[in-house]
C-alpha positions as CSV (number, residue, x, y, z in Angstrom):
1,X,0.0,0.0,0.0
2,X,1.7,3.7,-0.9
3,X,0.8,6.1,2.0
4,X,-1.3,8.5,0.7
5,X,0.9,11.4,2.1
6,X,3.8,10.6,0.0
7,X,2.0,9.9,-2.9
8,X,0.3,13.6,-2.6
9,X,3.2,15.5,-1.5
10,X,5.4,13.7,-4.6
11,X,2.3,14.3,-7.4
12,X,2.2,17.6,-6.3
13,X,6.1,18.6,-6.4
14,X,6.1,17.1,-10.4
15,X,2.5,18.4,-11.3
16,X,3.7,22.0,-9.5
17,X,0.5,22.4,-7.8
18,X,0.4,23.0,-3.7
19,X,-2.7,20.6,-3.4
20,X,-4.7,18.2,-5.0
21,X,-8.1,16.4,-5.0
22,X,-9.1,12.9,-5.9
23,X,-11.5,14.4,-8.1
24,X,-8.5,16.3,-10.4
25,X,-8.0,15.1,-14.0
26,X,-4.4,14.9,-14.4
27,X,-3.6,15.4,-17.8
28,X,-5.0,18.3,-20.7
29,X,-8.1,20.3,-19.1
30,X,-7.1,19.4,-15.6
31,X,-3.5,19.6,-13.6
32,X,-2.2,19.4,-17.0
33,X,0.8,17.3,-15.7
34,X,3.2,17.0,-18.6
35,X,4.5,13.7,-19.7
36,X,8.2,14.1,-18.5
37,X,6.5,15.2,-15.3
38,X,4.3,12.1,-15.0
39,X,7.4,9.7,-15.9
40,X,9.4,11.5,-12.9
41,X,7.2,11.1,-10.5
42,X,6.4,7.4,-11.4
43,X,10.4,6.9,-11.3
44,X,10.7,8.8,-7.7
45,X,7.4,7.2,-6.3
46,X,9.0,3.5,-7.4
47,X,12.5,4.7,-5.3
48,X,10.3,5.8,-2.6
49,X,8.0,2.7,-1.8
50,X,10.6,0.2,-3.2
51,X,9.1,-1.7,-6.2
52,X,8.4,-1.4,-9.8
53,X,5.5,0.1,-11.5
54,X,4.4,-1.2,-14.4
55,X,3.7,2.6,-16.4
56,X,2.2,0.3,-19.1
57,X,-0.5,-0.6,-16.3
58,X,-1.8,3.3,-16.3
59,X,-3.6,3.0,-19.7
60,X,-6.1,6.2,-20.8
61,X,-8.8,5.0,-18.4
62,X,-7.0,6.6,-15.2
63,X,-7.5,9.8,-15.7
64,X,-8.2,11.7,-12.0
65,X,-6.0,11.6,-8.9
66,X,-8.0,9.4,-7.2
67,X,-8.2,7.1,-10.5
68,X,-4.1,7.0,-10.4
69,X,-4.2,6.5,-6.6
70,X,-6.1,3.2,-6.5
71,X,-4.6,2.1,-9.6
72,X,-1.1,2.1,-8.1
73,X,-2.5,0.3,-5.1
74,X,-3.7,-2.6,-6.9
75,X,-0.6,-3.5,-8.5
C-alpha cells in the first residue's frame, strides 16, 4: 500500500500544484501534468515505496487523482 501522504506531497512537487483532489483530471483540461513530469514522478514514487510500476499498467482509463491512486495500489 503507498501512504497516501507521499504519494500527494510527490504528485504535487512534479505536477507543480500546492494541493490536489481525488477528483483532479491529471492530464489536458485538468493539472495538466506533462508527460516528463508524470514519468518523474512514477520513477521517484518506485524509489520511494521500493518496487516497480508497471507505467504500461496506467492505460487512458486513469484519468483523475483518485483514479491514479487506486490504480497504483492494486498492483
Amino acid at each position: 500500500m503507498i501512504d497516501r501522504q507521499q504519494f500527494e506531497f510527490l504528485f504535487c512537487k512534479y505536477a507543480k500544484v500546492p494541493a490536489v483532489s481525488d477528483d483532479d483530471v491529471i492530464f489536458g483540461s485538468g493539472i495538466n501534468l506533462s508527460s516528463i513530469g508524470f514519468t518523474e514522478f512514477i520513477m521517484e514514487l518506485e524509489e520511494v515505496i521500493g518496487r516497480d510500476i508497471d507505467i504500461d499498467d496506467l492505460d487512458a482509463s486513469v484519468r483523475t487523482v483518485g483514479q491514479l491512486y487506486a490504480r497504483l495500489n492494486t498492483g
